[in-house]
gemmi code that builds the backbone of each chain (N, CA, C; Angstrom):
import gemmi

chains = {
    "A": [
        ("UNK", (17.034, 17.472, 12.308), (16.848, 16.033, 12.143), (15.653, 15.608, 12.990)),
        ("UNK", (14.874, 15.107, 12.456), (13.396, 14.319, 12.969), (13.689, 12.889, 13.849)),
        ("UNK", (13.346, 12.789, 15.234), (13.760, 11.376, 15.073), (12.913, 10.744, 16.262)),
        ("UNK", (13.166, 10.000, 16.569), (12.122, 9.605, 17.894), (12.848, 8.678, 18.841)),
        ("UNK", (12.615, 8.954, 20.376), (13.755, 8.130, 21.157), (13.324, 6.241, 20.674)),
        ("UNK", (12.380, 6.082, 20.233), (11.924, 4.338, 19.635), (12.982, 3.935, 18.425)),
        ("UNK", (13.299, 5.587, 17.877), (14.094, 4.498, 16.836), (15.702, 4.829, 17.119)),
        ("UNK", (15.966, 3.613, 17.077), (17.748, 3.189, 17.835), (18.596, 3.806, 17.070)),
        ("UNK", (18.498, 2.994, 15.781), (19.518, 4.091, 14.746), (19.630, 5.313, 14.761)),
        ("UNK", (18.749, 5.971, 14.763), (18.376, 7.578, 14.882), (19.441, 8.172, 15.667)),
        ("UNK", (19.048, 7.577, 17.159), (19.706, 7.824, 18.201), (20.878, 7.626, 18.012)),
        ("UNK", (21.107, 6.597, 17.256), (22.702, 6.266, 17.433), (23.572, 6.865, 16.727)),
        ("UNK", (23.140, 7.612, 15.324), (23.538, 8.140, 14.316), (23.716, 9.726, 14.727)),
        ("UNK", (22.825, 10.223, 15.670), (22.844, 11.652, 15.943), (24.305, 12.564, 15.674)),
        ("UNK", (24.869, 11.743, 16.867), (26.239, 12.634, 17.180), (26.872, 12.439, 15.512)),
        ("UNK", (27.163, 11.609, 14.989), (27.592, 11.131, 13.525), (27.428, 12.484, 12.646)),
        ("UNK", (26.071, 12.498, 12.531), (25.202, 13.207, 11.300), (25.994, 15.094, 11.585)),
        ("UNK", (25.640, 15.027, 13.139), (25.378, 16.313, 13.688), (26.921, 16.834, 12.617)),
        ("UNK", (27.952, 15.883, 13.749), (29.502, 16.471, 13.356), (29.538, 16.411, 11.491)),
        ("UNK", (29.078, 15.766, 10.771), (29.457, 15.648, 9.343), (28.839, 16.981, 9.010)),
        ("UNK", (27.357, 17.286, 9.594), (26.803, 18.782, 9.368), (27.572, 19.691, 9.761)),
        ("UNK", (28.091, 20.231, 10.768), (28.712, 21.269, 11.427), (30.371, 21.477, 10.531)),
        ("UNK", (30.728, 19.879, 10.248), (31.774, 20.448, 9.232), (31.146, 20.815, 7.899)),
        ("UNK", (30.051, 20.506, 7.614), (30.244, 20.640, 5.764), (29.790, 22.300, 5.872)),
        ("UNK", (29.087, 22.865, 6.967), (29.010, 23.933, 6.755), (28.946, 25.152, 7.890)),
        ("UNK", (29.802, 26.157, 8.015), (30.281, 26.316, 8.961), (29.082, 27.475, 9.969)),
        ("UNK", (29.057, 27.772, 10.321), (27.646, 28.328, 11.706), (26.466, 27.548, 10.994)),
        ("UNK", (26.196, 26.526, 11.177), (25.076, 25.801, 10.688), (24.268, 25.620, 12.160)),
        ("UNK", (23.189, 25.776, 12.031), (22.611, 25.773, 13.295), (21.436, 23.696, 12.907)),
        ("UNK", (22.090, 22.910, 13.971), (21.618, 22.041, 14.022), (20.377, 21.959, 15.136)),
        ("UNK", (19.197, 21.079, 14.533), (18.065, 20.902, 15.809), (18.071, 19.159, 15.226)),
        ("UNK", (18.052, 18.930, 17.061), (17.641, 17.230, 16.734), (16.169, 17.696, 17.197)),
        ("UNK", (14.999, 17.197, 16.586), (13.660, 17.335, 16.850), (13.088, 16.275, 16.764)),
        ("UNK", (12.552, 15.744, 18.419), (11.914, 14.329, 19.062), (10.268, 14.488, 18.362)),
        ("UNK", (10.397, 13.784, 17.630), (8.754, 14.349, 16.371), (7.666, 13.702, 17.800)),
        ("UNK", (7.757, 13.281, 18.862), (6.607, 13.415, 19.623), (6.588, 14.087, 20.396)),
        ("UNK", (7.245, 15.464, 20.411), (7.318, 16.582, 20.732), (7.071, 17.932, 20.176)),
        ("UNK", (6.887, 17.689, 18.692), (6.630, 18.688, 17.617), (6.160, 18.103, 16.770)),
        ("UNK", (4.624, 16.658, 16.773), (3.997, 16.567, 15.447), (3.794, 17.375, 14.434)),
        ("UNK", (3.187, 18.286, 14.732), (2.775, 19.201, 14.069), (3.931, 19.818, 12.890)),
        ("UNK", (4.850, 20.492, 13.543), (6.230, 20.576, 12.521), (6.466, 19.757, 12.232)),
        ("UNK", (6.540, 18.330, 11.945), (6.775, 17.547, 11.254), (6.004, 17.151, 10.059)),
        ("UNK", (4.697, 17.117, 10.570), (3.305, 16.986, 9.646), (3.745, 18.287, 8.609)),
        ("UNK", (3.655, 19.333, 8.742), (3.316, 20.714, 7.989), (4.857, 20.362, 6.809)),
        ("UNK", (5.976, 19.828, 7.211), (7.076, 19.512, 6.548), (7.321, 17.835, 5.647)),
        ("UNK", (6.101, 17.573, 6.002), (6.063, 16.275, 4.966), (6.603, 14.917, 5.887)),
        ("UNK", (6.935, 14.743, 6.919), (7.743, 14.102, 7.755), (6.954, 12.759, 7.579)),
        ("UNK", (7.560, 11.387, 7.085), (6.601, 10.137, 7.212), (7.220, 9.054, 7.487)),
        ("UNK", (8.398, 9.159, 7.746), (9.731, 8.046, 8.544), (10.920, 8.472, 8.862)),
        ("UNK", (10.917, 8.046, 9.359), (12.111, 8.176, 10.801), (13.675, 7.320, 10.362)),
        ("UNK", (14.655, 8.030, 10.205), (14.922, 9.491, 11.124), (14.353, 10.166, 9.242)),
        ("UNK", (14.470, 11.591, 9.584), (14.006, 12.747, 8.268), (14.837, 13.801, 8.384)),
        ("UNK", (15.509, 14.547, 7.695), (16.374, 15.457, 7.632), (16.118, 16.453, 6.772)),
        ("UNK", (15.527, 18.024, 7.269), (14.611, 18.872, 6.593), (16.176, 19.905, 6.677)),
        ("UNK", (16.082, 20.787, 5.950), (17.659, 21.821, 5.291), (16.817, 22.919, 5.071)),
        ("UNK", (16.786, 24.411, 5.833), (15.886, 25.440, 5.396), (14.885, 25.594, 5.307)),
        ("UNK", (14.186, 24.671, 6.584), (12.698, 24.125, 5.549), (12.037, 23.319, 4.558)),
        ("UNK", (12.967, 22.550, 4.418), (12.281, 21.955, 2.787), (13.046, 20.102, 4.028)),
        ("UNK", (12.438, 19.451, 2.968), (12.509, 18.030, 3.624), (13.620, 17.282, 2.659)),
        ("UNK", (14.642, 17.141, 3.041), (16.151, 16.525, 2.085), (16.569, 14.884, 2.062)),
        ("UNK", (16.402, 14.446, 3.420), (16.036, 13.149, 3.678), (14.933, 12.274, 3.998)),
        ("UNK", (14.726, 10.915, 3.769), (13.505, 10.603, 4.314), (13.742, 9.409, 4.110)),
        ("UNK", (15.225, 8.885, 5.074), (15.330, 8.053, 5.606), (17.406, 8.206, 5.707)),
        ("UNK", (17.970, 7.355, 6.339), (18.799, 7.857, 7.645), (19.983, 7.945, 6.103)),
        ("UNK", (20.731, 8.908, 5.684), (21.641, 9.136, 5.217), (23.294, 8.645, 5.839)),
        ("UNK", (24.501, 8.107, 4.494), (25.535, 8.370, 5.219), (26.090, 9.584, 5.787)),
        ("UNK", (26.676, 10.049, 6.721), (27.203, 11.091, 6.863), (28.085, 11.553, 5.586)),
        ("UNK", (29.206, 11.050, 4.545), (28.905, 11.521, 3.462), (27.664, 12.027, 2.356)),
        ("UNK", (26.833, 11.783, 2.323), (25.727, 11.940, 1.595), (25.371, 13.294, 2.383)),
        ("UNK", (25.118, 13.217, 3.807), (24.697, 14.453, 4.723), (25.927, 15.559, 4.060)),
        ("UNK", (26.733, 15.408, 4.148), (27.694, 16.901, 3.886), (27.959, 17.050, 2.358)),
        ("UNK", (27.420, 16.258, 1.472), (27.557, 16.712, 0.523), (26.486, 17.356, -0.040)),
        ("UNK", (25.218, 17.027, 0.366), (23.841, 17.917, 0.295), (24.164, 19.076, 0.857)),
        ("UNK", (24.981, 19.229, 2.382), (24.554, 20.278, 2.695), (25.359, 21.348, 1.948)),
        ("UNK", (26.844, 20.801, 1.623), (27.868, 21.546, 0.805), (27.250, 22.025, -0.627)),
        ("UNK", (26.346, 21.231, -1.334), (25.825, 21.577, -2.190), (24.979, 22.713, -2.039)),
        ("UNK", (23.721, 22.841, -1.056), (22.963, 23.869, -0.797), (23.647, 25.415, -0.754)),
        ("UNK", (24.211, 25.103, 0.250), (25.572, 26.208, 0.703), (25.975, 26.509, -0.249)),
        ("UNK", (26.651, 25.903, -1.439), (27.212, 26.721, -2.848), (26.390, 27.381, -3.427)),
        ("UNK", (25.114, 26.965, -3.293), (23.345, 27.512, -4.262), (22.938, 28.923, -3.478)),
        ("UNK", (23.198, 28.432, -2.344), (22.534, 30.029, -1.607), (23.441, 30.935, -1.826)),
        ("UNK", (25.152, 30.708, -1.433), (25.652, 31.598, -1.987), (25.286, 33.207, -3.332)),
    ],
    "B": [
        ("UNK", (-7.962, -28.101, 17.393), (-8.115, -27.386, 15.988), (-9.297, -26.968, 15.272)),
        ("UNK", (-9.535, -26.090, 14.243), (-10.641, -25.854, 13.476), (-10.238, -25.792, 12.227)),
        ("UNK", (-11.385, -26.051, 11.748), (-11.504, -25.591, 10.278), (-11.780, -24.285, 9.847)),
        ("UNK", (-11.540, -24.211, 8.402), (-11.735, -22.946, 7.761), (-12.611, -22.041, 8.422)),
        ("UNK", (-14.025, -22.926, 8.200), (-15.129, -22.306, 8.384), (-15.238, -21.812, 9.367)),
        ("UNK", (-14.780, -22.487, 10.991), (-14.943, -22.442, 12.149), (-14.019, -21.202, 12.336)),
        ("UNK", (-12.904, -21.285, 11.918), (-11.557, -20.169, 12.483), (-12.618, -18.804, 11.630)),
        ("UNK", (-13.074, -18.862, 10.303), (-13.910, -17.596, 9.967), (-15.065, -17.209, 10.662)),
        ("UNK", (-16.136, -17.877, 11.273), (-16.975, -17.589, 12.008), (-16.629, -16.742, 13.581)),
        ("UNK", (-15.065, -17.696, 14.160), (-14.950, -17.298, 15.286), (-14.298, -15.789, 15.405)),
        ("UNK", (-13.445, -15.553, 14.111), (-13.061, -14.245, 14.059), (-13.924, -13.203, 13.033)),
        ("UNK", (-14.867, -13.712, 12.819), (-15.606, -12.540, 11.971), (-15.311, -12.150, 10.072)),
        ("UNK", (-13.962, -13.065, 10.055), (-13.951, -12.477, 8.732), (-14.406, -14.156, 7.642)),
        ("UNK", (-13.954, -13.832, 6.297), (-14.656, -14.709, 5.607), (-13.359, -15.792, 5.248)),
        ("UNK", (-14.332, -17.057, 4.563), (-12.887, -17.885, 4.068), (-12.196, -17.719, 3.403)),
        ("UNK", (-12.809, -16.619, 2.040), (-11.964, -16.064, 1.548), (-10.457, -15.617, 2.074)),
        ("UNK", (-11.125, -14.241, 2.814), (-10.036, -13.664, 3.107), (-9.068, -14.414, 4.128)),
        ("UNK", (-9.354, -15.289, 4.797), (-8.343, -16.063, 5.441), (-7.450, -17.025, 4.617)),
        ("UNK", (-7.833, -17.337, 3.126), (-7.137, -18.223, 2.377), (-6.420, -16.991, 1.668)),
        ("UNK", (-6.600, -15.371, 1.299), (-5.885, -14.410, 0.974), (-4.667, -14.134, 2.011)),
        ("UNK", (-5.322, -14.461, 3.527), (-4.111, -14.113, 4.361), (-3.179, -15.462, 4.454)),
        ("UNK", (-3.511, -16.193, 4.015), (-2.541, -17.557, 4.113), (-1.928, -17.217, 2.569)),
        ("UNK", (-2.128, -16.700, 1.396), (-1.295, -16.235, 0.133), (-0.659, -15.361, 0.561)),
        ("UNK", (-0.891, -14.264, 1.613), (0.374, -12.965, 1.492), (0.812, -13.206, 2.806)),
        ("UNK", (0.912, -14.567, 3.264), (1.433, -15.517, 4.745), (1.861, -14.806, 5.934)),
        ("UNK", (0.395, -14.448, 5.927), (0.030, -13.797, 7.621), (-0.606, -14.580, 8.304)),
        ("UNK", (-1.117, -15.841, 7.846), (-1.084, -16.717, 8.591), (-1.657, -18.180, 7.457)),
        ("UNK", (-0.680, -19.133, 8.580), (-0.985, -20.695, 7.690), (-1.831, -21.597, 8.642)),
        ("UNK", (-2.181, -22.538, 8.093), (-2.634, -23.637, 8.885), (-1.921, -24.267, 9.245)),
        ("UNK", (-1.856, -24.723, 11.014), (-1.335, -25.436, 11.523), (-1.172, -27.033, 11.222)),
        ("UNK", (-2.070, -27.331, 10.108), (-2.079, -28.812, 9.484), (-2.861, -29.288, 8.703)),
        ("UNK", (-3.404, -29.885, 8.561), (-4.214, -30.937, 7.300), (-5.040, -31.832, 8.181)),
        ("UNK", (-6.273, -32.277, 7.404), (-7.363, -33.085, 8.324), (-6.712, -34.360, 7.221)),
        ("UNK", (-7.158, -35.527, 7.417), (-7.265, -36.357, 7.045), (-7.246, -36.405, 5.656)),
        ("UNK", (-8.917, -35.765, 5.464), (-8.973, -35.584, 3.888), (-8.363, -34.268, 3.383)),
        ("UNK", (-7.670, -33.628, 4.160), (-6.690, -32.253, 3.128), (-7.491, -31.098, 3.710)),
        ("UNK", (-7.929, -30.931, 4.386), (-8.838, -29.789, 4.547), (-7.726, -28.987, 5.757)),
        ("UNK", (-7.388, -27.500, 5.235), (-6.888, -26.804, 6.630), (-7.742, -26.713, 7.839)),
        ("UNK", (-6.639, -26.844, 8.387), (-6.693, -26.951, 10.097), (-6.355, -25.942, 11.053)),
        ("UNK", (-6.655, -25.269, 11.734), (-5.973, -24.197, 12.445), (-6.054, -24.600, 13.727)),
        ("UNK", (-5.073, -23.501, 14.860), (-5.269, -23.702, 16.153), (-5.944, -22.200, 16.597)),
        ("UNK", (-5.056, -21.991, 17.844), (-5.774, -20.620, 18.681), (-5.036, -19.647, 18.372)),
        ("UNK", (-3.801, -19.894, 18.053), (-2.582, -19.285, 17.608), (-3.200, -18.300, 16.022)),
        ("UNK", (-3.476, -19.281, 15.245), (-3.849, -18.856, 14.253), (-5.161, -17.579, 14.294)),
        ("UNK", (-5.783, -18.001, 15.663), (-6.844, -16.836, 15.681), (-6.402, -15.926, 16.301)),
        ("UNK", (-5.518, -16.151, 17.084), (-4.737, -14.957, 18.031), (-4.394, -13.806, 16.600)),
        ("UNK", (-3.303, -14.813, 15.760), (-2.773, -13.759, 14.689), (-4.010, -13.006, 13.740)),
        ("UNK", (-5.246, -13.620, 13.271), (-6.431, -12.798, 13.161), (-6.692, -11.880, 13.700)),
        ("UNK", (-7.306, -11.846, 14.992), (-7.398, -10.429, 15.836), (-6.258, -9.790, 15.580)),
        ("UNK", (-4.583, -9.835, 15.860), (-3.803, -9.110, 15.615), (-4.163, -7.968, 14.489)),
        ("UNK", (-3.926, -9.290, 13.169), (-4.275, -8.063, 11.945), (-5.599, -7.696, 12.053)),
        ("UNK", (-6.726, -7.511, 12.419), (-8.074, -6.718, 12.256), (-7.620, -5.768, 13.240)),
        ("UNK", (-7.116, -5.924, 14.403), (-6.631, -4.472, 15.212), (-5.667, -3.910, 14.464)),
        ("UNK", (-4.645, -4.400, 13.824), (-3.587, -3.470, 12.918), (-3.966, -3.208, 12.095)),
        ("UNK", (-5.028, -3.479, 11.709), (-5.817, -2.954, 10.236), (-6.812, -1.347, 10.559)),
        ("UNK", (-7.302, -1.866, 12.036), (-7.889, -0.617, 12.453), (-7.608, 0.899, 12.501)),
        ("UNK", (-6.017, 0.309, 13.176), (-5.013, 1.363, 13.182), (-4.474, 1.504, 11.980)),
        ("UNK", (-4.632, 1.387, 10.946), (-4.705, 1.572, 9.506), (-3.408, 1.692, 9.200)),
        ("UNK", (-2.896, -0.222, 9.530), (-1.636, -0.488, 8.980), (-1.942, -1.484, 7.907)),
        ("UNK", (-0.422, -1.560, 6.829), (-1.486, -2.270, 6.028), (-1.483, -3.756, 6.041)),
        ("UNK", (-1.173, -4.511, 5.023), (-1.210, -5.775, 5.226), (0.565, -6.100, 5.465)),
        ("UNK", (0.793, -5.221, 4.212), (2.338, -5.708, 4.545), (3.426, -5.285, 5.603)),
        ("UNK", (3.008, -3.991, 6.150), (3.061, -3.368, 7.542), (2.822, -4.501, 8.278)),
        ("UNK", (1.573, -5.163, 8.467), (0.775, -6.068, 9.853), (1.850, -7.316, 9.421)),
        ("UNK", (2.779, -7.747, 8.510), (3.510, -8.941, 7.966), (4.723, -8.503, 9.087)),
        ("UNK", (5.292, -6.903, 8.550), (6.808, -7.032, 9.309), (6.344, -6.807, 11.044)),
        ("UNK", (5.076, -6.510, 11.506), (4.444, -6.518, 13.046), (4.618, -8.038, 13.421)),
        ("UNK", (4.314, -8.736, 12.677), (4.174, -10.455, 13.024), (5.567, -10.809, 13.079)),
        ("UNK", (6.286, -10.241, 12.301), (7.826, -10.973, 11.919), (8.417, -10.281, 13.641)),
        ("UNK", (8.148, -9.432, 13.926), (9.212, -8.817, 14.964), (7.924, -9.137, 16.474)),
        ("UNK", (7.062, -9.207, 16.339), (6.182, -9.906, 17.342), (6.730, -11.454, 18.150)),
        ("UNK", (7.498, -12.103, 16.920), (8.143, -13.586, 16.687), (9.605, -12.938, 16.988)),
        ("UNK", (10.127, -12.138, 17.309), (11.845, -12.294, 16.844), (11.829, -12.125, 18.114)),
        ("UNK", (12.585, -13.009, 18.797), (13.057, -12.603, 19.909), (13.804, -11.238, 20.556)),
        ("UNK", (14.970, -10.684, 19.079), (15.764, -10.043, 19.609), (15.290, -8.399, 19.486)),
        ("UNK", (13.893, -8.510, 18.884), (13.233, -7.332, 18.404), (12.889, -6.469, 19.864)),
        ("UNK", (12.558, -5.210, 19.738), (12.343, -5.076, 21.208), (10.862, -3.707, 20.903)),
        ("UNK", (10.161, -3.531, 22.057), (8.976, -2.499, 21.776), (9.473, -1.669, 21.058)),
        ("UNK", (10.453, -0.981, 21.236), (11.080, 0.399, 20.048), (10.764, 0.698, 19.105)),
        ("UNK", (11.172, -0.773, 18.454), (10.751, -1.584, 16.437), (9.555, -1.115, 16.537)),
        ("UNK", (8.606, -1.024, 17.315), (7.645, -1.995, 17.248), (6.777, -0.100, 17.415)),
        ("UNK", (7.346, 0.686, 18.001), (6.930, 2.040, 18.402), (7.259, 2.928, 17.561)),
        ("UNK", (7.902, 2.829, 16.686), (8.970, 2.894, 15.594), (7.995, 3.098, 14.318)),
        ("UNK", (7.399, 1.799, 14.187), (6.356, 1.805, 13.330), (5.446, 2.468, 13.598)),
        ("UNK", (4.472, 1.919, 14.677), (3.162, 3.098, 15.014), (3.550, 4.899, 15.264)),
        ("UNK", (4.661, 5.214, 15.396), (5.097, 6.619, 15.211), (4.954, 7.193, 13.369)),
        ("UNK", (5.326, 6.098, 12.610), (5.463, 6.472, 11.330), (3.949, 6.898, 10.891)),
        ("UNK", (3.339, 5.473, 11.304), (1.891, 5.332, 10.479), (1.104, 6.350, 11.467)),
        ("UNK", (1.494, 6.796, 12.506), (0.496, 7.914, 13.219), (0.991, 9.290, 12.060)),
        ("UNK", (2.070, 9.893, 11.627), (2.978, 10.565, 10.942), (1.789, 10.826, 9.302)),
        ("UNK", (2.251, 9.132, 8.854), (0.973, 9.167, 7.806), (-0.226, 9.675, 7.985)),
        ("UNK", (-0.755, 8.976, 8.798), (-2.273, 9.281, 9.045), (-2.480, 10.715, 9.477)),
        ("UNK", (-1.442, 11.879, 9.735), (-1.668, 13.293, 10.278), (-1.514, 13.943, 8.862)),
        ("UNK", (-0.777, 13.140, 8.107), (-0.297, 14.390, 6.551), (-1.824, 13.820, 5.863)),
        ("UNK", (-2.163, 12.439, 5.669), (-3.558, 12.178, 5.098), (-4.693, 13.343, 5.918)),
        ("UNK", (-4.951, 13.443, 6.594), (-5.860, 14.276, 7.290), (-5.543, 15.860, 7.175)),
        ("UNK", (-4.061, 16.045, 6.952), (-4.204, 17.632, 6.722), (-4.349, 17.392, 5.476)),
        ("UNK", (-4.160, 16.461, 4.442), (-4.726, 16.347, 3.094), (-6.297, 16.480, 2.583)),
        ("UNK", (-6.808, 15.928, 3.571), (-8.207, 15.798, 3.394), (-8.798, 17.165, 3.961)),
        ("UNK", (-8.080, 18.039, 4.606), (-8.728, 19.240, 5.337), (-8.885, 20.150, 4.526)),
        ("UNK", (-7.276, 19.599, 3.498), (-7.393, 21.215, 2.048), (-8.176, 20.947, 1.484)),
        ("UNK", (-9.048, 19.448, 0.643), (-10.025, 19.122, 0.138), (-10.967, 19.582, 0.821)),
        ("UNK", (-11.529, 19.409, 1.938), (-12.782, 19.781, 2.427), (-12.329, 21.210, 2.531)),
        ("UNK", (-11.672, 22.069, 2.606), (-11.701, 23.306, 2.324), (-11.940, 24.185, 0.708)),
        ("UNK", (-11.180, 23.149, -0.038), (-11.383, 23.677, -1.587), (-12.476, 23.743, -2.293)),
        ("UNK", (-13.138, 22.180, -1.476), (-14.771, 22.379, -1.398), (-15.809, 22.687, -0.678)),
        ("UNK", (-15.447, 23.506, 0.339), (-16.078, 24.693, 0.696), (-16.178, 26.060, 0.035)),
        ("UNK", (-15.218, 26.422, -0.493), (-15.099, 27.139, -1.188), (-16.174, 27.104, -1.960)),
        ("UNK", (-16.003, 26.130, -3.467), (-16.611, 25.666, -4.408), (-17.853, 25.804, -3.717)),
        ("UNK", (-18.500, 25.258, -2.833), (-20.116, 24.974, -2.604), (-20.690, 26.417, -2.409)),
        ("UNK", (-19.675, 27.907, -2.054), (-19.697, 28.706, -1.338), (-20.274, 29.478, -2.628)),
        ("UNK", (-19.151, 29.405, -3.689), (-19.543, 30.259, -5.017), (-20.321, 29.363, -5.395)),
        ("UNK", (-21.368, 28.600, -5.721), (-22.502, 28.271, -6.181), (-23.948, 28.464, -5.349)),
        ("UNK", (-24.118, 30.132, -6.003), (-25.197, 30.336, -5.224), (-26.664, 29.601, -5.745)),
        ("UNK", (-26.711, 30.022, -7.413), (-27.845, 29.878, -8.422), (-27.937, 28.172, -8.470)),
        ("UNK", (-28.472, 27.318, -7.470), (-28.867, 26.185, -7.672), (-29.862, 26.031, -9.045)),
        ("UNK", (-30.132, 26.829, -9.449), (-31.279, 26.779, -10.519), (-30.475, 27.064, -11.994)),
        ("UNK", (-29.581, 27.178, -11.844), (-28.659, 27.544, -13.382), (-28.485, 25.680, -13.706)),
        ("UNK", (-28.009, 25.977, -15.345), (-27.961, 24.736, -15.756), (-26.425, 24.548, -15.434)),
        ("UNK", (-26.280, 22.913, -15.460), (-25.606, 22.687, -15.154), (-23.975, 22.976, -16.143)),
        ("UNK", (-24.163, 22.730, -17.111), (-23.322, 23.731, -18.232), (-22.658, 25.186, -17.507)),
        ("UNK", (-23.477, 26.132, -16.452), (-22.762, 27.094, -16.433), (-22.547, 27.052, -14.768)),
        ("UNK", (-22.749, 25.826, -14.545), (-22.458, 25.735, -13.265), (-21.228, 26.336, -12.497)),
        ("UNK", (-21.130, 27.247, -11.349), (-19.614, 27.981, -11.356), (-18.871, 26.762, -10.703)),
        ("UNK", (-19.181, 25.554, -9.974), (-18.759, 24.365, -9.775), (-17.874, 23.340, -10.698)),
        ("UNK", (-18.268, 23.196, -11.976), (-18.094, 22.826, -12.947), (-17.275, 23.713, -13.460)),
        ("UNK", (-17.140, 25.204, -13.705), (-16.380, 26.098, -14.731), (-15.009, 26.045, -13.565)),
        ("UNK", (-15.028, 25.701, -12.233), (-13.588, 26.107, -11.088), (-13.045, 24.762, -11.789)),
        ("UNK", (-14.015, 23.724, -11.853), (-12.944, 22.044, -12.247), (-12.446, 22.443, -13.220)),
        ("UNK", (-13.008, 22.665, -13.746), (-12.434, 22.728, -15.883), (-11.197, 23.882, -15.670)),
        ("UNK", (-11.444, 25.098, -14.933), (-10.206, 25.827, -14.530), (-8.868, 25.081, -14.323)),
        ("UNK", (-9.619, 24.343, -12.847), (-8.136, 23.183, -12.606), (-7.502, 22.476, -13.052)),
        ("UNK", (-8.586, 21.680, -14.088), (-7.828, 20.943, -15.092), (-6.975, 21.292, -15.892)),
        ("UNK", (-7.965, 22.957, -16.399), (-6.395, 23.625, -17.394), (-5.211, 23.366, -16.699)),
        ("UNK", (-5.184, 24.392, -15.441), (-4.294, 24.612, -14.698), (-3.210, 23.024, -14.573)),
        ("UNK", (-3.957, 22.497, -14.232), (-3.096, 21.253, -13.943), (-2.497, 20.685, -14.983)),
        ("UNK", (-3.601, 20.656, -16.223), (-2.186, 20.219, -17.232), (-1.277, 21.141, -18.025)),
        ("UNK", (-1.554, 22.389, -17.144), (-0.668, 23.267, -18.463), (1.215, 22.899, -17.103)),
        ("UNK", (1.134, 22.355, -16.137), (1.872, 22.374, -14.789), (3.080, 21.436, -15.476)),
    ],
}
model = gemmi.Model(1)
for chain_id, residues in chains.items():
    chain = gemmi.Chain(chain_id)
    for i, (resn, *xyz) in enumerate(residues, 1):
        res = gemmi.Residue()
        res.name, res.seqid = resn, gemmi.SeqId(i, " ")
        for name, pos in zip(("N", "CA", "C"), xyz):
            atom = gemmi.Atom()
            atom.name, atom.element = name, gemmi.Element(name[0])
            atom.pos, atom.b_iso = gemmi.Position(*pos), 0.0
            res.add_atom(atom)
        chain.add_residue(res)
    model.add_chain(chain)
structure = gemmi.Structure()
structure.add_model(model)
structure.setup_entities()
């Protein structure tokens, strides 16, 4: 998750997002990433508002999801890679 | 107070565009002269400079609208306000690695055109576009 300590929601949503991720899929490795700490990975991943939620590499959100919406993307992916 | 003319002279831009920024209401006149003519104060030029510096920083108009709205809100705080210039810095880094693959694709291109003296018909400049174009609409 992309986010920046300026934006409140972000922050506030973290713990939220994190837990809806960690259940929808199980050893999921979560990164909260402070994008003025890693422009660059953000730039190279398409990143253009805050908060952004990239899955494998690829950019899934691009702008702050419900935590339903979060676990059902990720539950979806997870059935595909299978 | 000033007039049109005066508030455009003192900030550099034209009457036009100050009667464009009073249509997409980034800023109004503080009143009416006698005979109907807008009126401005300092306020009004303050918010001028604003947008020509947020314009610099290559926000746009309607960007520099929600800057004014939370500039005014009391309960808004720098964050909002850091929030934004994080995004549009964000933009402005993917535009520039955009423009880097262009100036690279045409490096390329300038690279394979050695024969400045060929017509332009077999130009290898011209035969890479027409490539792309296939390419692009067969996509």
């Amino acid at each position: 998750m992309f986010y920046a300590p300026a934006c409140a929601e972000c922050v506030a949503a973290q713990a939220k997002l994190r837990g809806a991720a960690k259940e929808a899929v199980r050893d999921l490795e979560w990164h909260e990433v402070n994008i003025l700490d890693d422009l660059d990975r953000a730039v190279e991943l398409g990143v253009m508002t805050l908060p952004s939620i990239a899955v494998d590499g690829e950019l899934v959100f691009t702008s702050m999801p419900t935590a339903t919406q979060l676990r059902t993307a990720l539950v979806e992916r997870n059935k595909g890679s299978r | 107070m000033f007039t049109i003319g005066k508030l455009a002279s003192l900030t550099s831009v034209s009457n036009d565009t100050l009667r464009y920024y009073e249509d997409e209401g980034l800023v109004k006149p503080a009143g009416k002269s006698p005979a109907g003519y807008r009126l401005y104060d300092q306020d009004s030029a303050r918010r001028i400079h604003f947008i020509k510096h947020a314009q610099h920083c290559g926000f746009t108009l309607a960007e520099i609208r929600e800057l004014l709205v939370l500039r005014g809100r009391d309960r808004a705080c720098c964050g909002d306000v850091r929030k934004r210039a994080i995004e549009k810095k964000l933009q402005i880094e993917n535009k520039i690695r955009a423009m880097e693959a262009m100036s690279k694709a045409l490096d390329q291109l300038i690279a394979e055109c050695v024969n400045e003296a060929q017509p332009a018909k077999e130009c290898t400049i011209i035969a890479a576009l027409e490539r792309a174009n296939v390419s692009m609409s067969m996509q």
